[in-house]
C-alpha positions as CSV (number, residue, x, y, z in Angstrom):
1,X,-1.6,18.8,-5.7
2,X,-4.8,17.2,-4.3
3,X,-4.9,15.3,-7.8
4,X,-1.5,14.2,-7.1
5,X,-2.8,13.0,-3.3
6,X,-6.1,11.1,-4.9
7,X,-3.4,9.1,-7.1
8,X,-1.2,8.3,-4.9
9,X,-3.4,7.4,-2.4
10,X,-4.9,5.2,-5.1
11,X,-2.1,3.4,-5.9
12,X,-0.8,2.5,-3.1
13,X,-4.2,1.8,-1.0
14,X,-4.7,-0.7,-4.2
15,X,-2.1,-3.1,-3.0
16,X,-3.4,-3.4,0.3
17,X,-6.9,-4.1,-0.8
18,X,-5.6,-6.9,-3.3
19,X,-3.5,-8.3,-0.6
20,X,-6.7,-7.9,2.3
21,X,-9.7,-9.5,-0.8
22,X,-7.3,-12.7,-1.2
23,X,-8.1,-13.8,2.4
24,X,-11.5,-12.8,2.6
25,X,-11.7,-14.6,-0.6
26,X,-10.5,-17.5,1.0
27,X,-12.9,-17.2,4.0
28,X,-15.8,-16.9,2.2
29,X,-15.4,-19.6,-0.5
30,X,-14.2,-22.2,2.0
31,X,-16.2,-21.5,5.2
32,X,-18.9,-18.6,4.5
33,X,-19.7,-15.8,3.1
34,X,-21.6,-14.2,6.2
35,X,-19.0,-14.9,8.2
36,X,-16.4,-13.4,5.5
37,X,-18.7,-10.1,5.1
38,X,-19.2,-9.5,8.9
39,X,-15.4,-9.3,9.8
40,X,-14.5,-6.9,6.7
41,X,-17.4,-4.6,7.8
42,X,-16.5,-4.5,10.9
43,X,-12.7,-3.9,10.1
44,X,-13.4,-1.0,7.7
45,X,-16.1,0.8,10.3
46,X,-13.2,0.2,12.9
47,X,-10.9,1.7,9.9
48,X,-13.2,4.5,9.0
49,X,-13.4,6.1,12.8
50,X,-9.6,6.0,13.3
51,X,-9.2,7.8,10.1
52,X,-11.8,10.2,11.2
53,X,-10.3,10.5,14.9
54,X,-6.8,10.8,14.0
55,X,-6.8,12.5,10.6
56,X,-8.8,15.5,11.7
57,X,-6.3,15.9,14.9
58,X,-3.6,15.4,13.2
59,X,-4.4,18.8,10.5
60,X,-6.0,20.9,13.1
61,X,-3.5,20.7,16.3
62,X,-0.1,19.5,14.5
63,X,1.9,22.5,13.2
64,X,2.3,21.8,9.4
65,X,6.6,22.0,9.1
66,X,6.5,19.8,12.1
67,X,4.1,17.7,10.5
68,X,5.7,17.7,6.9
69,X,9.0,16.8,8.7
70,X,7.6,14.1,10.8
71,X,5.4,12.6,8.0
72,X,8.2,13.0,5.1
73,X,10.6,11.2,6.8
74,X,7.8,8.2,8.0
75,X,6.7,8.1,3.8
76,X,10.4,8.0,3.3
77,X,11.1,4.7,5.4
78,X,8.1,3.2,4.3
79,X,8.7,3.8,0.5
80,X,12.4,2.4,0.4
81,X,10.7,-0.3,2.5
82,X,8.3,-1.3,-0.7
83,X,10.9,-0.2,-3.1
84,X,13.3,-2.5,-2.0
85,X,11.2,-5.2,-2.0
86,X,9.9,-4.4,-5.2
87,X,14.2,-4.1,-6.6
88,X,14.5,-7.3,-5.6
89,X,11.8,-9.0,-7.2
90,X,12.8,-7.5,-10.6
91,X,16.4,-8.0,-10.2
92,X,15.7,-11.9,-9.7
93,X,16.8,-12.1,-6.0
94,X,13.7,-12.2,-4.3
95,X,10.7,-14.4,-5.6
96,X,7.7,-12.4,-7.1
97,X,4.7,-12.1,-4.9
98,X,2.1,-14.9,-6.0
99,X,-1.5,-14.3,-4.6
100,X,-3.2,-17.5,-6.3
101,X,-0.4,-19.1,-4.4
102,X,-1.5,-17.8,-1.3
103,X,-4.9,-18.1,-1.9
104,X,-4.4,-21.9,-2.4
105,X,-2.5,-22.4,1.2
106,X,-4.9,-20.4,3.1
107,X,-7.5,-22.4,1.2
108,X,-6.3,-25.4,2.2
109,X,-5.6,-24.9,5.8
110,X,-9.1,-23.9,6.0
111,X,-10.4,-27.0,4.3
112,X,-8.1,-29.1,6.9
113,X,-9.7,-27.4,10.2
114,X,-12.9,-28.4,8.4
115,X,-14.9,-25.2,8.8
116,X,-17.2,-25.7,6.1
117,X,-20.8,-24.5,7.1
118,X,-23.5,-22.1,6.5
119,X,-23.4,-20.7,9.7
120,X,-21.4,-17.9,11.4
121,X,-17.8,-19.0,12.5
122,X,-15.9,-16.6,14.9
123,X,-12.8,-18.2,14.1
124,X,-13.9,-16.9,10.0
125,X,-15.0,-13.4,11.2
126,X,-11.4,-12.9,13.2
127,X,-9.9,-13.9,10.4
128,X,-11.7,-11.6,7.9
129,X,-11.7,-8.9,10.2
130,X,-7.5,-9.2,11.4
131,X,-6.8,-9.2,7.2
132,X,-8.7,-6.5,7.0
133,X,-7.9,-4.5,9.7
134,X,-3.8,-5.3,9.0
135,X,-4.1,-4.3,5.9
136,X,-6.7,-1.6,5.8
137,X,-4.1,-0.2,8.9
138,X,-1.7,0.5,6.3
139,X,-4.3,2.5,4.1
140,X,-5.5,4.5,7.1
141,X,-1.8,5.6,7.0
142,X,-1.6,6.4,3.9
143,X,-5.0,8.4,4.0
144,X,-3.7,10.1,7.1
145,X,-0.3,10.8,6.1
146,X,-0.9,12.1,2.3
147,X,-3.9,13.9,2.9
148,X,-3.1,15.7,6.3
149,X,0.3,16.9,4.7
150,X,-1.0,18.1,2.0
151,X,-3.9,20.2,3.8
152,X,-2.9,23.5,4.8
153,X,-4.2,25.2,8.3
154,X,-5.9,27.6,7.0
155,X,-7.6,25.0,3.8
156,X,-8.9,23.3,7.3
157,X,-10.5,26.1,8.8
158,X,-12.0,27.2,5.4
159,X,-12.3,24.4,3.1
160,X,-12.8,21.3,5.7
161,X,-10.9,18.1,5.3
162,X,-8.9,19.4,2.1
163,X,-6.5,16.9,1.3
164,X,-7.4,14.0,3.6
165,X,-10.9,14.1,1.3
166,X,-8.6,13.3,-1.6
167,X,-6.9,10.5,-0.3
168,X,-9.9,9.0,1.0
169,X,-11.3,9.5,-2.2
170,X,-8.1,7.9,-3.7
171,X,-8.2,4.7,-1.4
172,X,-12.1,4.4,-1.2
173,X,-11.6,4.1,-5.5
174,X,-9.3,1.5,-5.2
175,X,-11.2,-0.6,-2.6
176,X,-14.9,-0.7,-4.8
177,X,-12.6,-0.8,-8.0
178,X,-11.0,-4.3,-6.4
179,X,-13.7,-5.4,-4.7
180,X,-15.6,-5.0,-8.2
181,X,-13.2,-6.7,-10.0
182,X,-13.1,-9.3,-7.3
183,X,-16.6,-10.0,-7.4
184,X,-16.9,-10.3,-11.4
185,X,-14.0,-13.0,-11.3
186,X,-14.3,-14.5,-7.7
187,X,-10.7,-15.6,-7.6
188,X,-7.1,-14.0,-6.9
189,X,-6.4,-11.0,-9.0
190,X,-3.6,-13.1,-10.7
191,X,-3.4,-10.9,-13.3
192,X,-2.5,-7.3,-10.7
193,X,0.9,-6.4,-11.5
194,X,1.2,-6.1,-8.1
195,X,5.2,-5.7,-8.2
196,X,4.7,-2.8,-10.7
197,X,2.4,-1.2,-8.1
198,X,4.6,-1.6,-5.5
199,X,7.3,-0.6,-7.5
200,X,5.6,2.9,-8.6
201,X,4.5,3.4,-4.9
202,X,7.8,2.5,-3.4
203,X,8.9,5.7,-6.1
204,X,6.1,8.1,-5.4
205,X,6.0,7.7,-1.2
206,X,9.6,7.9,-1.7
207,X,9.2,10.9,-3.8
208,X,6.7,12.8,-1.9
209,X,8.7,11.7,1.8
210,X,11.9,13.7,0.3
211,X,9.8,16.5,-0.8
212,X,7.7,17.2,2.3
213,X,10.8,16.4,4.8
214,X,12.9,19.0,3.1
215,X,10.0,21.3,3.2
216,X,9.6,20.3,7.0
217,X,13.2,22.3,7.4
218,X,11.8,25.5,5.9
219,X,13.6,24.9,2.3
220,X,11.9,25.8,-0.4
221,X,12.1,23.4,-3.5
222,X,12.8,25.1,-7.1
223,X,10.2,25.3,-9.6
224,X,8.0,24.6,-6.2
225,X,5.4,21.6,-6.7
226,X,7.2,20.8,-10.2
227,X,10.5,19.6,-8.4
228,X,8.3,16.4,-7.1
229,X,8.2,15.0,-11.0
230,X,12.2,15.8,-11.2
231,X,12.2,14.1,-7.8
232,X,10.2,11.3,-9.0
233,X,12.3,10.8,-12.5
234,X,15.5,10.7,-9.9
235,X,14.5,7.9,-7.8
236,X,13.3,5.9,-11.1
237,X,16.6,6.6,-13.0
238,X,18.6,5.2,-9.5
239,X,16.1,2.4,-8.9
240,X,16.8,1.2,-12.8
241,X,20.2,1.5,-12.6
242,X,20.3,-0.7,-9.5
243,X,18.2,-3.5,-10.7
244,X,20.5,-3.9,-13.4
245,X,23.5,-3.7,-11.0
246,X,22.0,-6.5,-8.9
247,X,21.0,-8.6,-12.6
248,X,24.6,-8.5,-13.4
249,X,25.7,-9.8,-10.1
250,X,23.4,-12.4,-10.2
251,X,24.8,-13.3,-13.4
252,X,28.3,-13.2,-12.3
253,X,27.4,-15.2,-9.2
254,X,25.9,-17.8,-11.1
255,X,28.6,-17.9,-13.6
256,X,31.3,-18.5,-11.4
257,X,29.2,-21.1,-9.2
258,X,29.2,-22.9,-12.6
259,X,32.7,-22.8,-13.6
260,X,33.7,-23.5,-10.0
261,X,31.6,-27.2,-10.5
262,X,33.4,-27.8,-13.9
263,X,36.7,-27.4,-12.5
């Protein structure tokens, strides 16, 4: 499963970085660049030793149902959490997340404090560092949660991190792969389906959450690991079939608001 892990890990640690390089972005095109660099580096050392701290206690002194059942039902909340965001969006009810848009307000509430200068500006590095941080918070979680799940007691005492190396592996791709692309266009990644991520996350926390809960209750799944992709086609089937629910009352909303102001 560690493959599974690393892609899920990937995924999902890919919004947060997307969401985390649009205000840095900001920070260092309208005030500095130092001053941009030095609060992310400081949020991801602050990020890398609570990952280290907490992930390694959490696989070595945490029994693994107890943790399965604890961290299944966390993924679960937090899943349904994206995935309704994410229904809503594609069902029209919700506007779709726009990250040039918020790249251009941050933008200009910079330029109106008139922080423009080549040297370092606390106000820039607490700014860099707090998006960060936030969002880099979330992908310690997800590291955490994914990877000290799917390590086993006995992988830890023989095979070190196990699964906590493949998320980190997951969600250190994703941050060089936006930070790459980031720094070859040097503007919002407008063009990140970042509702489709959040979409497929939202299904494959989801997914996973169900999967390691149930497990957490000493049930074991049929067709073991395989019943995650029958999991996974189940929560996609139910998501479609409500976004199209809540397109059709949208429709029927809007076409009795219109016949009501005829009549």
């Amino acid at each position: 499963m560690e493959w599974a892990i690393a892609v899920a890990a990937f995924l999902a640690s890919a919004v947060e970085f997307v969401e985390a390089f649009t205000i840095v972005l900001v920070v260092g095109v309208t005030i500095n660049w130092r001053s941009a660099l030095i609060g992310t580096l400081a949020a991801a050392a602050s990020l890398a030793v609570i990952v280290a701290i907490f992930g390694t206690a959490l696989v070595r002194y945490v029994p693994i149902d107890v943790l399965r059942l604890v961290v299944g039902i966390i993924l679960v909340l937090f899943g349904l959490k994206w995935l309704k965001k994410a229904i809503l969006r594609y069902s029209g009810l919700k506007a779709l997340h726009d990250e040039e848009a918020i790249f251009e307000e941050n933008m200009a509430e910079l330029r109106a404090r008139g922080e423009v200068t080549t040297k370092l500006q606390p106000y820039a590095v607490l700014l860099a560092f707090k998006s960060v941080l936030l969002e880099g918070l979330e992908v310690a979680f997800i590291v955490i949660t994914f990877g000290s799940n799917a390590a086993s007691q006995a992988c830890v005492t023989q095979c070190g991190l196990g699964g906590i190396g493949s998320a980190t592996i997951g969600a250190i791709v994703a941050g060089l792969l936006v930070i790459i692309v980031g720094a070859l266009v040097r503007a919002p990644l407008k063009q990140v389906p970042e509702n489709t991520l959040k979409f497929i996350v939202g299904i494959m926390l989801t997914t996973f959450g169900t999967f390691w809960a149930v497990e957490g209750f000493h049930v074991e799944w049929p067709f073991s690991d395989a019943f995650i992709l029958i999991l996974a086609a189940i929560y996609l089937l139910a998501a479609f079939a409500l976004i199209n629910w809540l397109k059709g009352q949208k429709r029927a909303i809007s076409a009795q608001a219109s016949t009501q102001k005829v009549a």
